[in-house]
Chimera marker file (.cmm) of the C-alpha trace (Angstrom):
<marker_set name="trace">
<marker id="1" x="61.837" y="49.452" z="123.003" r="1" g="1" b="0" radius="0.5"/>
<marker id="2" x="59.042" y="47.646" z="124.606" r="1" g="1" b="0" radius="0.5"/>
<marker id="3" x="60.376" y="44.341" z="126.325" r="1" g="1" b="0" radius="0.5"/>
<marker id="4" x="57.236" y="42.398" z="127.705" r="1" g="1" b="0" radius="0.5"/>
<marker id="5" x="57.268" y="39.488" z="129.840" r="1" g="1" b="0" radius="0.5"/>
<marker id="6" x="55.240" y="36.929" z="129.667" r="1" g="1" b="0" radius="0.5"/>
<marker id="7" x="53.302" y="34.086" z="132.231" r="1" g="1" b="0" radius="0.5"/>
<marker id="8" x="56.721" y="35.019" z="133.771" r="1" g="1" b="0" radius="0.5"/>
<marker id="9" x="58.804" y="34.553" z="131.091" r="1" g="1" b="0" radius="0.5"/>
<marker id="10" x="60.862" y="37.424" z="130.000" r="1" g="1" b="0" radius="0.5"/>
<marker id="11" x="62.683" y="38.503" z="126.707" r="1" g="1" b="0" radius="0.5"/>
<marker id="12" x="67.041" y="37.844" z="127.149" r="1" g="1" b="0" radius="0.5"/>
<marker id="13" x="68.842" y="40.764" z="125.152" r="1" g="1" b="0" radius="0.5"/>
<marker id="14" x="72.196" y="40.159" z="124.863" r="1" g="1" b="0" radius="0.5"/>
<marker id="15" x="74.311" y="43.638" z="126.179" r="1" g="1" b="0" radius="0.5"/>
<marker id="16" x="75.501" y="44.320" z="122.370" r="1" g="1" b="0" radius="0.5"/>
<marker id="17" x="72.559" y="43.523" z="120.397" r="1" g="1" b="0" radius="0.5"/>
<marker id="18" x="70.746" y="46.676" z="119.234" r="1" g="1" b="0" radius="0.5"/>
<marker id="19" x="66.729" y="46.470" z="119.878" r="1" g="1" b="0" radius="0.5"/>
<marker id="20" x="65.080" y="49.539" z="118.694" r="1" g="1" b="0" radius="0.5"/>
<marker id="21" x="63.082" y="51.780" z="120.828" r="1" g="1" b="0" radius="0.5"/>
<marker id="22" x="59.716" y="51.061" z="118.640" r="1" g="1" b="0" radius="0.5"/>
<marker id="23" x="60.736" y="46.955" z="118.269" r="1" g="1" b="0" radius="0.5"/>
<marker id="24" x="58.378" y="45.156" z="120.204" r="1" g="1" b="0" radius="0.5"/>
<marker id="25" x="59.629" y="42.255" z="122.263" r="1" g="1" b="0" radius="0.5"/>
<marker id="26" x="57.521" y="39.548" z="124.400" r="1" g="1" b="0" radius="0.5"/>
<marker id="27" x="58.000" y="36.832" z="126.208" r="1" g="1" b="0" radius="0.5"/>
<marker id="28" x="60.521" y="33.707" z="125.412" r="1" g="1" b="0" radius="0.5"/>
<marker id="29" x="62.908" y="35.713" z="123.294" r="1" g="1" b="0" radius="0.5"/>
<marker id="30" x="66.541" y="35.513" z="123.117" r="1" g="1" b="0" radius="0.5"/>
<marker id="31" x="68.610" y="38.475" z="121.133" r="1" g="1" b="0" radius="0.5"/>
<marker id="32" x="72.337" y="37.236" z="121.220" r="1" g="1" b="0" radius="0.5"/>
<marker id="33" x="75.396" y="38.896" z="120.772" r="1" g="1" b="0" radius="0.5"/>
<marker id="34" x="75.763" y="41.481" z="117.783" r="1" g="1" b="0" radius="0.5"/>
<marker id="35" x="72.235" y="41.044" z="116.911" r="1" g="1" b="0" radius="0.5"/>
<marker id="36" x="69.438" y="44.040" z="115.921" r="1" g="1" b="0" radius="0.5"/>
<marker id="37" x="65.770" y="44.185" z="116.010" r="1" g="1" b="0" radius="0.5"/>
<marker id="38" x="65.137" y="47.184" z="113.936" r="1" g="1" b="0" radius="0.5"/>
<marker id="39" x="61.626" y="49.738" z="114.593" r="1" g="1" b="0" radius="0.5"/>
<marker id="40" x="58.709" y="48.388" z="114.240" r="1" g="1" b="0" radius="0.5"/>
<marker id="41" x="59.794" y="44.853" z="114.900" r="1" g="1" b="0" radius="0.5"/>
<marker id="42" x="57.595" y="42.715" z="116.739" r="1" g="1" b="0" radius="0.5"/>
<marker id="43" x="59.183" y="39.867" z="118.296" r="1" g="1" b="0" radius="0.5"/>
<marker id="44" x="56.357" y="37.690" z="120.113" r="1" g="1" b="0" radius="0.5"/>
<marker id="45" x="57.639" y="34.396" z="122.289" r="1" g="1" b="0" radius="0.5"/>
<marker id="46" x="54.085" y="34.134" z="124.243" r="1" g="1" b="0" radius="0.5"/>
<marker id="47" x="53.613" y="30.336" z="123.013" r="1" g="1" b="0" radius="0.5"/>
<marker id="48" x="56.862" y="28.924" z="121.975" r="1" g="1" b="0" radius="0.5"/>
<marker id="49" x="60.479" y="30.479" z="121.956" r="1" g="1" b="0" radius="0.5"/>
<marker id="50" x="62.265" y="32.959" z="119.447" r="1" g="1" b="0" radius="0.5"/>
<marker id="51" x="65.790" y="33.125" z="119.068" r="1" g="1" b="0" radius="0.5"/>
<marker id="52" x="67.802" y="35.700" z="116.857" r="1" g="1" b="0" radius="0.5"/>
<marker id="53" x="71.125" y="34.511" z="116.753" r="1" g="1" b="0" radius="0.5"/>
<marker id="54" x="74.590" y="36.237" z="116.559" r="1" g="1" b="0" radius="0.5"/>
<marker id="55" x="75.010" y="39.221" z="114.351" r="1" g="1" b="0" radius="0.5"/>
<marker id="56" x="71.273" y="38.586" z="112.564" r="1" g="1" b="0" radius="0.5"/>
<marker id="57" x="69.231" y="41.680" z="111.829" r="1" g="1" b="0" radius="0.5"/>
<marker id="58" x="65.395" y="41.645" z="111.811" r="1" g="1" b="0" radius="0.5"/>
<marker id="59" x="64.686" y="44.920" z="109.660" r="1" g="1" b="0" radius="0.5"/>
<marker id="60" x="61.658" y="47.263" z="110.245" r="1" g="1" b="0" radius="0.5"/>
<marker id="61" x="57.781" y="45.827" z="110.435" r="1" g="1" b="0" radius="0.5"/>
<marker id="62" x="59.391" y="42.104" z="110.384" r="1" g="1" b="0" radius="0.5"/>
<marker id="63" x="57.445" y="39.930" z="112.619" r="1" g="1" b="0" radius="0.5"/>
<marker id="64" x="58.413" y="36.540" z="114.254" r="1" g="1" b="0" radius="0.5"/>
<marker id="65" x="56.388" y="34.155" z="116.172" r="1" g="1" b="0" radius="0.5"/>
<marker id="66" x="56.078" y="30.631" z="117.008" r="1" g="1" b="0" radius="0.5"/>
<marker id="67" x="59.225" y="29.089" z="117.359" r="1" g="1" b="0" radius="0.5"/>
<marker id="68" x="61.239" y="30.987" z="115.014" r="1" g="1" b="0" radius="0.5"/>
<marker id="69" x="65.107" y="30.562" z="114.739" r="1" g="1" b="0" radius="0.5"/>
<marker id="70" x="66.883" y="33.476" z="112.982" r="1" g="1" b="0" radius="0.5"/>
<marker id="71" x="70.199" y="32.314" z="112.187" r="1" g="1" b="0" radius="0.5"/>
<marker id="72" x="73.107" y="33.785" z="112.676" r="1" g="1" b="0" radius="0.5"/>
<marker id="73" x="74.264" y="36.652" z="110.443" r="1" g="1" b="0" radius="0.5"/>
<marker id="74" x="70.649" y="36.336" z="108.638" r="1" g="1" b="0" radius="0.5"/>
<marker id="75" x="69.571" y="39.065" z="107.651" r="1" g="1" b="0" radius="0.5"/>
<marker id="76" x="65.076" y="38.761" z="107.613" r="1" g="1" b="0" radius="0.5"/>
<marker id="77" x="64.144" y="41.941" z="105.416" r="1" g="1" b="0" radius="0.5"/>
<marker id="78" x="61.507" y="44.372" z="105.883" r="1" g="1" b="0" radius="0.5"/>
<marker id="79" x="58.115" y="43.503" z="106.940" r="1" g="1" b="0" radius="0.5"/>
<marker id="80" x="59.133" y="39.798" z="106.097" r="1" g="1" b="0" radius="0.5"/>
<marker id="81" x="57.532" y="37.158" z="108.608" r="1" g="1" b="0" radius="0.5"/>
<marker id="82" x="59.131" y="34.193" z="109.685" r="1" g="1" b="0" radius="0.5"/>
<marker id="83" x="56.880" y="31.896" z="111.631" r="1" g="1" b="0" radius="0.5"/>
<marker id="84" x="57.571" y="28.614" z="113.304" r="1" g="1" b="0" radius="0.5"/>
<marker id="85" x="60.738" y="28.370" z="111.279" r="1" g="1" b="0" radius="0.5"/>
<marker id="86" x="64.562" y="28.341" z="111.094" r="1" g="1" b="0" radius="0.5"/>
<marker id="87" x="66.221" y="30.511" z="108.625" r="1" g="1" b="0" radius="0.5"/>
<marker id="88" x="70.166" y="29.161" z="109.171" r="1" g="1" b="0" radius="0.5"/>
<marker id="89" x="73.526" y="31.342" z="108.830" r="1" g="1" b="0" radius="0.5"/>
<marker id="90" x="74.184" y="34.179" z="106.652" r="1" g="1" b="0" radius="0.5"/>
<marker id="91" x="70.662" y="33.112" z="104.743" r="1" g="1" b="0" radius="0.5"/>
<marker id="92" x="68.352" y="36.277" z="103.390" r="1" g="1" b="0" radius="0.5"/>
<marker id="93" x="64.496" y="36.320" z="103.514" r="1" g="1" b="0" radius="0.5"/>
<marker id="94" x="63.592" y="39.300" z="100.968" r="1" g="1" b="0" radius="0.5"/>
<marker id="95" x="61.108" y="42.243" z="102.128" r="1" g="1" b="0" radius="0.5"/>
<marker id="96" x="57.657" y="41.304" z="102.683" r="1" g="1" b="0" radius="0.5"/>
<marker id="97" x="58.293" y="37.369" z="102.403" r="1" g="1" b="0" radius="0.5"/>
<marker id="98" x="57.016" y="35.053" z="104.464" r="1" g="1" b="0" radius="0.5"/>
<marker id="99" x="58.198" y="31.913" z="105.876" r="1" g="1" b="0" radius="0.5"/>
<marker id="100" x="55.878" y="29.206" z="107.184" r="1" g="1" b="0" radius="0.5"/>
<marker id="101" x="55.214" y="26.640" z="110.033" r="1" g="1" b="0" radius="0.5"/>
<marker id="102" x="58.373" y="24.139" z="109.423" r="1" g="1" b="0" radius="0.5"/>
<marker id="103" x="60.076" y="25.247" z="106.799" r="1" g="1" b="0" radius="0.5"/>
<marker id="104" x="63.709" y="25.911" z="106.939" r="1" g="1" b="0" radius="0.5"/>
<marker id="105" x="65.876" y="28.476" z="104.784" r="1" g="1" b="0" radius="0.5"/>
<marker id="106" x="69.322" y="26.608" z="104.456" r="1" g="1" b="0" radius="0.5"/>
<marker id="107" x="72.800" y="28.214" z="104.820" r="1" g="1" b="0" radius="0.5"/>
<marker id="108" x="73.343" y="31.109" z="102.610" r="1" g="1" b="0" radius="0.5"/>
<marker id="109" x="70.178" y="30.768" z="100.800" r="1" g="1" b="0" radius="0.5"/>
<marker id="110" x="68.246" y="33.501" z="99.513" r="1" g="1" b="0" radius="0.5"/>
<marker id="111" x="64.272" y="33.857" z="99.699" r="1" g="1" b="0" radius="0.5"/>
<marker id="112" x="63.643" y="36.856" z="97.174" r="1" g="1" b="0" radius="0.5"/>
<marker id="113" x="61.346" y="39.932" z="98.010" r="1" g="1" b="0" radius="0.5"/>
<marker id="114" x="57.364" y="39.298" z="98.334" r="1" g="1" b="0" radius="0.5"/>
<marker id="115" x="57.857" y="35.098" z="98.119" r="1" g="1" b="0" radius="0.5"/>
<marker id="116" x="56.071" y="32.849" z="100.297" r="1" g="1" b="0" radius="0.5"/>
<marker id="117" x="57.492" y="29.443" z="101.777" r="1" g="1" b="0" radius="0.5"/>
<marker id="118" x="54.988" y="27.214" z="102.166" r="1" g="1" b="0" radius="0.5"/>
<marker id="119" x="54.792" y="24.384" z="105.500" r="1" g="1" b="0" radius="0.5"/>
<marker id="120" x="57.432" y="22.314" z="105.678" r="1" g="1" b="0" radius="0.5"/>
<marker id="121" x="59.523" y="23.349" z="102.910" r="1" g="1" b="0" radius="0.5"/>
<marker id="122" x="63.316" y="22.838" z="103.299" r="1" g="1" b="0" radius="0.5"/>
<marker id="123" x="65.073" y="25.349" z="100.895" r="1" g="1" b="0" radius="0.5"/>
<marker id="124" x="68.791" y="23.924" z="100.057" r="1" g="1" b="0" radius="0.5"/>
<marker id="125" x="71.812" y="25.787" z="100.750" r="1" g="1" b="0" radius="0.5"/>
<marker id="126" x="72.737" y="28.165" z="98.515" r="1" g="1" b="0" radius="0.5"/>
<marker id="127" x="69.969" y="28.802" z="97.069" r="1" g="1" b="0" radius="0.5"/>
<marker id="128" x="67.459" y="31.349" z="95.243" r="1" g="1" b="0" radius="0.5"/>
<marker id="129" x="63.447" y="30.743" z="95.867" r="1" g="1" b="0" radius="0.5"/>
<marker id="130" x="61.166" y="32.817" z="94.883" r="1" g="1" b="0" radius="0.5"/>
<marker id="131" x="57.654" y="33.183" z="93.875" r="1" g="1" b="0" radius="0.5"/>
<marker id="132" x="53.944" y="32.032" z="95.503" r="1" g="1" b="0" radius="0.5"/>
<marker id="133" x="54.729" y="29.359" z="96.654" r="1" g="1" b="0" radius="0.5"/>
<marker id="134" x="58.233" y="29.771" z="96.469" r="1" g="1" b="0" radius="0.5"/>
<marker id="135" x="60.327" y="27.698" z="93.641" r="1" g="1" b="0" radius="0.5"/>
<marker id="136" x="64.158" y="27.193" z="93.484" r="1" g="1" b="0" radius="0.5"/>
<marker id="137" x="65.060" y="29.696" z="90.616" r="1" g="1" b="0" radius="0.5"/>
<marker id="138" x="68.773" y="28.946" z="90.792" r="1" g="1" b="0" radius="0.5"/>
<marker id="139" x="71.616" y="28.112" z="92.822" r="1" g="1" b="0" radius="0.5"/>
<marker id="140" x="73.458" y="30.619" z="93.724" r="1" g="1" b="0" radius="0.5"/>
<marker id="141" x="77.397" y="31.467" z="92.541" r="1" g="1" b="0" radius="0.5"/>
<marker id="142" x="78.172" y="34.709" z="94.329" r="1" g="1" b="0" radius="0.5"/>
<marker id="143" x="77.725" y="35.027" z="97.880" r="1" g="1" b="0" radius="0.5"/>
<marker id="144" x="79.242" y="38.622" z="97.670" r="1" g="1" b="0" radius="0.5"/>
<marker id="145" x="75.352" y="39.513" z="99.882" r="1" g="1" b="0" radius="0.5"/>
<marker id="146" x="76.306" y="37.312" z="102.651" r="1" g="1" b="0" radius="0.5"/>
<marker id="147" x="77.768" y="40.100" z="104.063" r="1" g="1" b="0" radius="0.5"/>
<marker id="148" x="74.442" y="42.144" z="104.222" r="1" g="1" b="0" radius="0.5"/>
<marker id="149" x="74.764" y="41.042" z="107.968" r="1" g="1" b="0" radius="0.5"/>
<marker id="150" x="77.564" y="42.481" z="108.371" r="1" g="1" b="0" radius="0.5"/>
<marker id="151" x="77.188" y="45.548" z="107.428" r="1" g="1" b="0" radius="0.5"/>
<marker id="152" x="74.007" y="46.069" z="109.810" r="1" g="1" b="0" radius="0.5"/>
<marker id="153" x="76.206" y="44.697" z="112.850" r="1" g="1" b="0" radius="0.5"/>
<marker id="154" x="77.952" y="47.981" z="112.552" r="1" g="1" b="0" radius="0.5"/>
<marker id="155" x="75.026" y="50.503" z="111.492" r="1" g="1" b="0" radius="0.5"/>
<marker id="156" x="73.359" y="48.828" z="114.660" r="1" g="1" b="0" radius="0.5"/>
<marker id="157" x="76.411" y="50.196" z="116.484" r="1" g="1" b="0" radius="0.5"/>
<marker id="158" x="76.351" y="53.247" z="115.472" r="1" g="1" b="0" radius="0.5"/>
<marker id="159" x="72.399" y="53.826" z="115.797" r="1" g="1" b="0" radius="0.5"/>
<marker id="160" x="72.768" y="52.431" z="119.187" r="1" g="1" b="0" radius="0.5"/>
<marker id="161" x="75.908" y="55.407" z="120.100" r="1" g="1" b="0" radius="0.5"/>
<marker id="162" x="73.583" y="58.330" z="118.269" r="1" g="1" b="0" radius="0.5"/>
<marker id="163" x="70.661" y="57.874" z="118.325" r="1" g="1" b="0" radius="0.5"/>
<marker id="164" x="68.241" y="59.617" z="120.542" r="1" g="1" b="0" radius="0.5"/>
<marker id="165" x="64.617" y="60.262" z="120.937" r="1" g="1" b="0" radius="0.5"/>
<marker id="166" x="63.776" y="63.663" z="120.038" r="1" g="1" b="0" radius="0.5"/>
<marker id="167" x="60.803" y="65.336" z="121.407" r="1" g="1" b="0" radius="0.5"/>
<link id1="1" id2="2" r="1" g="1" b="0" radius="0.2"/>
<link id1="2" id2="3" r="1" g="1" b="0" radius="0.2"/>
<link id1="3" id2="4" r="1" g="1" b="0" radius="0.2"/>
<link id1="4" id2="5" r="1" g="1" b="0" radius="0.2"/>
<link id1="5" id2="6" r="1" g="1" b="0" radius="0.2"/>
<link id1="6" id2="7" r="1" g="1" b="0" radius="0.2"/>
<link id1="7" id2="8" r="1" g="1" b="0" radius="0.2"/>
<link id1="8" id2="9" r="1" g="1" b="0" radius="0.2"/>
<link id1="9" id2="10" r="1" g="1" b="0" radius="0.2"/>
<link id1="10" id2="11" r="1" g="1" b="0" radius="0.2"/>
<link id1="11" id2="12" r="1" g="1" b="0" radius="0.2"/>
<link id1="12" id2="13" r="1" g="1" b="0" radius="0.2"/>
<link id1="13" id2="14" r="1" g="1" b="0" radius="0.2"/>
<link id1="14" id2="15" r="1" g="1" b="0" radius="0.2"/>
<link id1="15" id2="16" r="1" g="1" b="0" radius="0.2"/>
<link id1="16" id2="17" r="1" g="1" b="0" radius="0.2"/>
<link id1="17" id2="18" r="1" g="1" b="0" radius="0.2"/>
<link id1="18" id2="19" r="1" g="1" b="0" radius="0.2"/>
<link id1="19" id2="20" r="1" g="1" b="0" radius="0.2"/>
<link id1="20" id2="21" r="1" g="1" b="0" radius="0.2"/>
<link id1="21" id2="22" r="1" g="1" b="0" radius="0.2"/>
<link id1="22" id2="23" r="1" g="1" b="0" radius="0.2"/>
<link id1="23" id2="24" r="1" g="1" b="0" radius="0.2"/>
<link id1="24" id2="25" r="1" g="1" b="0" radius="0.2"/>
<link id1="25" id2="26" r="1" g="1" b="0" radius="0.2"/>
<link id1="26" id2="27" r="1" g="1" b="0" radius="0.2"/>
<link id1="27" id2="28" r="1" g="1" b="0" radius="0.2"/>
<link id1="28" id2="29" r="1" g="1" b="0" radius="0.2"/>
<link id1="29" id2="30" r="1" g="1" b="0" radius="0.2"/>
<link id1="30" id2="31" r="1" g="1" b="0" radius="0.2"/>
<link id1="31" id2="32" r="1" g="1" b="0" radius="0.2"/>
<link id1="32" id2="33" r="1" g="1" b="0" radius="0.2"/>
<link id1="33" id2="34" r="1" g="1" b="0" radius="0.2"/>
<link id1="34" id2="35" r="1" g="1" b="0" radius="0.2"/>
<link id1="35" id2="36" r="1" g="1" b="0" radius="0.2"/>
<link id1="36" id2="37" r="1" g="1" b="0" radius="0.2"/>
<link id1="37" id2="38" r="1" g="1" b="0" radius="0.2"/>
<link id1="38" id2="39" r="1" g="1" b="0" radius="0.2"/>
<link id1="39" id2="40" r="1" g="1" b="0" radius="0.2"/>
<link id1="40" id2="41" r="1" g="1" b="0" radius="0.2"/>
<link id1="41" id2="42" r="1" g="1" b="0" radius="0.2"/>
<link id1="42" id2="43" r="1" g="1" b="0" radius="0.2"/>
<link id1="43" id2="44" r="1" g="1" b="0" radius="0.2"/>
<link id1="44" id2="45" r="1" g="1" b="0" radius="0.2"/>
<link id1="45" id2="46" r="1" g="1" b="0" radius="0.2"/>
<link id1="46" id2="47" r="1" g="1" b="0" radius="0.2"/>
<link id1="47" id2="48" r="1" g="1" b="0" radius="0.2"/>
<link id1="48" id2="49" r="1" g="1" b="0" radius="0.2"/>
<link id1="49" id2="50" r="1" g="1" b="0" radius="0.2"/>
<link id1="50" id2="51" r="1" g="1" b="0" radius="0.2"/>
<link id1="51" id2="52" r="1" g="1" b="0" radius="0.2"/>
<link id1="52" id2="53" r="1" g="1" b="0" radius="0.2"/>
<link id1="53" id2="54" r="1" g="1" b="0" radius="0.2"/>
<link id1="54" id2="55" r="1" g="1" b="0" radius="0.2"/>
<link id1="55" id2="56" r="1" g="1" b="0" radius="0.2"/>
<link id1="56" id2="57" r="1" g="1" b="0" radius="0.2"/>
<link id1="57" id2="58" r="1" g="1" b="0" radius="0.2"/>
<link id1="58" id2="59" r="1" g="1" b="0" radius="0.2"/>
<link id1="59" id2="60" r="1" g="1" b="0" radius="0.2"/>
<link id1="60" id2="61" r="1" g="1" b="0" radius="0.2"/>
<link id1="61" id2="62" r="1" g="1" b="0" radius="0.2"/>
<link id1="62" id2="63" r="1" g="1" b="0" radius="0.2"/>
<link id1="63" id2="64" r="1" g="1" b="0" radius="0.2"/>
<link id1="64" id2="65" r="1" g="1" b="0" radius="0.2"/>
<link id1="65" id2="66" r="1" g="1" b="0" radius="0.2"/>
<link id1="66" id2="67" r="1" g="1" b="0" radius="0.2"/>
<link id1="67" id2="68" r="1" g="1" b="0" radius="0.2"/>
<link id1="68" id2="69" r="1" g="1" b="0" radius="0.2"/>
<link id1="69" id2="70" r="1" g="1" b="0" radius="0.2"/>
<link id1="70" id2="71" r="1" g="1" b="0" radius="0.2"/>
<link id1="71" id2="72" r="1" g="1" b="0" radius="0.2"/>
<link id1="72" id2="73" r="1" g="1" b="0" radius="0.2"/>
<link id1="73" id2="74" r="1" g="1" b="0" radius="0.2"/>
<link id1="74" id2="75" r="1" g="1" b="0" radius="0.2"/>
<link id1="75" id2="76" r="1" g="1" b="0" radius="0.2"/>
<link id1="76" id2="77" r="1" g="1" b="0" radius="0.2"/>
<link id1="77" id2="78" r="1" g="1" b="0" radius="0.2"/>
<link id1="78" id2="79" r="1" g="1" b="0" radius="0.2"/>
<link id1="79" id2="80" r="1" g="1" b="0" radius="0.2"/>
<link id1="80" id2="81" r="1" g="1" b="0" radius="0.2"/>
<link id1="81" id2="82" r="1" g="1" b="0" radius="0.2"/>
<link id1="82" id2="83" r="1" g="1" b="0" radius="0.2"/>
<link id1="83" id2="84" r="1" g="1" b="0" radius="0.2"/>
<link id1="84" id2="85" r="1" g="1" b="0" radius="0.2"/>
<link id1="85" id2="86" r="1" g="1" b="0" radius="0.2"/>
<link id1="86" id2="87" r="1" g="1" b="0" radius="0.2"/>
<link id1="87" id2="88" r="1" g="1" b="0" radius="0.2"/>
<link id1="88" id2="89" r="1" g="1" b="0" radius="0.2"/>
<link id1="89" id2="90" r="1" g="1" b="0" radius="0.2"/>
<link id1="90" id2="91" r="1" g="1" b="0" radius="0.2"/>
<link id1="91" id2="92" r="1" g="1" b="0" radius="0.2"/>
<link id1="92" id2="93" r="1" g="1" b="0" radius="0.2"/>
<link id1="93" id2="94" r="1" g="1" b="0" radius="0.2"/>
<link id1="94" id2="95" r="1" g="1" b="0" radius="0.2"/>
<link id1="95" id2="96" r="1" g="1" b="0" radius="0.2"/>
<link id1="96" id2="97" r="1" g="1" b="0" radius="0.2"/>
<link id1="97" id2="98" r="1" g="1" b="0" radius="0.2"/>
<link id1="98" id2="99" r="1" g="1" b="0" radius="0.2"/>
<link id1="99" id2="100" r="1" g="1" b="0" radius="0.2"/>
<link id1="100" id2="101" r="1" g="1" b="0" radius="0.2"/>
<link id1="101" id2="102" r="1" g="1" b="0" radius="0.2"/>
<link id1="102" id2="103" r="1" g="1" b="0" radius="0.2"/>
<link id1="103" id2="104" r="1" g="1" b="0" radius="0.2"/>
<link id1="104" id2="105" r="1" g="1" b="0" radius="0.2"/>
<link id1="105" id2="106" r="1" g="1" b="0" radius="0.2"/>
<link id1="106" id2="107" r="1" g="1" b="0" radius="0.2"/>
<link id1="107" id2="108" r="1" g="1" b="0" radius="0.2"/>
<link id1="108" id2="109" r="1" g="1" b="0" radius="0.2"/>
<link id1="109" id2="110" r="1" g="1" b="0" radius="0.2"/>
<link id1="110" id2="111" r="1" g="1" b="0" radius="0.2"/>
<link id1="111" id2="112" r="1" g="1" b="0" radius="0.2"/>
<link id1="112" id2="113" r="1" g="1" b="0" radius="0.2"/>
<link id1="113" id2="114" r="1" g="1" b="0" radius="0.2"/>
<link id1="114" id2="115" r="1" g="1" b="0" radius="0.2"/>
<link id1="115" id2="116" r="1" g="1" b="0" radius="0.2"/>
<link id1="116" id2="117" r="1" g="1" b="0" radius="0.2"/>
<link id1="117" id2="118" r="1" g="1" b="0" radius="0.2"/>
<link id1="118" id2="119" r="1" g="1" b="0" radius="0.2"/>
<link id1="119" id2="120" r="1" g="1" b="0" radius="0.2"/>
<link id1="120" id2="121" r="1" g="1" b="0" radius="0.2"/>
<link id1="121" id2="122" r="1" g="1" b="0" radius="0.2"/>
<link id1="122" id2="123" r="1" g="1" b="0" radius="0.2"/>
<link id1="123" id2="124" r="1" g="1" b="0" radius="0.2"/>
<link id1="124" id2="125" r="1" g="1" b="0" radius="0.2"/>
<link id1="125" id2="126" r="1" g="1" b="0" radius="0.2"/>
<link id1="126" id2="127" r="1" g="1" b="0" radius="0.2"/>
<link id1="127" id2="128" r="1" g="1" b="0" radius="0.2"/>
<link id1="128" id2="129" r="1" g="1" b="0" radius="0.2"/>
<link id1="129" id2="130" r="1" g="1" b="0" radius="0.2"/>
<link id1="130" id2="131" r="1" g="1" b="0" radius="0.2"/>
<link id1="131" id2="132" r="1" g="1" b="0" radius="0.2"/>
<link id1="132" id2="133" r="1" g="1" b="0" radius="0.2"/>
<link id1="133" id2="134" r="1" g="1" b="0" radius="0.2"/>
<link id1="134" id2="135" r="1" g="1" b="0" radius="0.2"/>
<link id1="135" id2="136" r="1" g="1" b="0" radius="0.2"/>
<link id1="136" id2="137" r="1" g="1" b="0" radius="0.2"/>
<link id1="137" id2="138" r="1" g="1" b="0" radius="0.2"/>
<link id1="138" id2="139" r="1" g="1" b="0" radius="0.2"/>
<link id1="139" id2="140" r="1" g="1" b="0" radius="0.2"/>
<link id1="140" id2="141" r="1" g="1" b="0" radius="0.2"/>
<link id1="141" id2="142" r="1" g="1" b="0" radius="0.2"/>
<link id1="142" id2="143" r="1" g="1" b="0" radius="0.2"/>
<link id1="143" id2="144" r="1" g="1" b="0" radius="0.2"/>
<link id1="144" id2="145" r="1" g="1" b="0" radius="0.2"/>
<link id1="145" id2="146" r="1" g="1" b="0" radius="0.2"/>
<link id1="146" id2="147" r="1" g="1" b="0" radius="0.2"/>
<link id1="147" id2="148" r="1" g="1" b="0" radius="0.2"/>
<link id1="148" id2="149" r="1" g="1" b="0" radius="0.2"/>
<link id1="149" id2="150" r="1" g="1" b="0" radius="0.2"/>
<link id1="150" id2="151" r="1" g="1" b="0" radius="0.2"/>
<link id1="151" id2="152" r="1" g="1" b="0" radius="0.2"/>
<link id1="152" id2="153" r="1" g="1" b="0" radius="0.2"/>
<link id1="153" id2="154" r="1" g="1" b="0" radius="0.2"/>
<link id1="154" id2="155" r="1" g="1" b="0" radius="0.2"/>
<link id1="155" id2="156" r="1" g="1" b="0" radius="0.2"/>
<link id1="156" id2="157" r="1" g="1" b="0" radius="0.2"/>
<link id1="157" id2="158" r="1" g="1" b="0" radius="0.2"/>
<link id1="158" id2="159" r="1" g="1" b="0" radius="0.2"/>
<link id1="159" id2="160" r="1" g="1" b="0" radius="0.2"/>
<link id1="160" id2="161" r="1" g="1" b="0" radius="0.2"/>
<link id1="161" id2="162" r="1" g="1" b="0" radius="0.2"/>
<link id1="162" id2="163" r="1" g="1" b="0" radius="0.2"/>
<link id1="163" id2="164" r="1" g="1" b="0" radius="0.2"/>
<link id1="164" id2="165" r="1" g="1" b="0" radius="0.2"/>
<link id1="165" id2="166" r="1" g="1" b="0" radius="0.2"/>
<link id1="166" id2="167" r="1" g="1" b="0" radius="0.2"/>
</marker_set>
């Protein structure tokens, strides 16, 4: 893993949060308890801070900047981005979405695969979006996902006990 300080400031990684070796993480960045940072990550606090709360997981290629808050237990998919905005507990933002400047993903809400949230929107609770910009399809009945988090609390364990760089 690449932990970068910045004008002084560097990255906080909680002991039991899981940051890959090819995550990159800069600056004002706080990784709390539980939480992973998967490979190809990049995590960049060089202007305002980031925070990944408890048992969140930011999957591969994801990229946060500018104040983002990752929730805890969110899970922010593959090469999603979530910029200068708070995605709040046990809430999903789908591979290769973004989120925008402002906007906030509300409690158990889900932000569906390749959808962008524009400025300032404020997606309910409970919740599917989805789409360019990104609609409320439904509300959601089943929150039998919620424990996608979960489930990559303990894979992060276990990647952090066996896995090793091979040459």
């Amino acid at each position: 893993m690449v932990l970068r300080s910045y004008e002084g400031v560097e990255p906080a990684v909680h002991e039991t949060a899981y940051v890959d070796d090819a995550a990159v993480v800069i600056g004002d960045v706080t990784v709390e308890e539980d939480a992973s940072v998967w490979p190809n990550t990049t995590l960049r606090g060089d202007s305002h801070p980031i925070v990944v709360r408890e048992g969140a997981n930011v999957q591969d290629g994801a990229v946060c900047h500018e104040d983002a808050v990752v929730g805890p237990y969110v899970t922010v998919g593959h090469q999603a981005i979530v910029h200068a905005a708070t995605v709040e507990e046990r809430a999903l933002v789908g591979m290769g979405a973004i989120v925008l400047d402002d906007a906030v993903v509300g409690e158990g809400a889900i932000v569906a695969a390749g959808s962008v949230v524009t400025e300032g929107t404020e997606i309910p609770p409970e919740t599917l979006y989805a789409g360019t910009p990104a609609t409320e399809v439904k509300e959601l009945s089943d929150d039998s996902w919620a424990e996608a988090a979960d489930h990559y609390v303990e894979r992060a364990k276990k990647h952090a006990e066996t896995s090793d760089v091979v040459d």
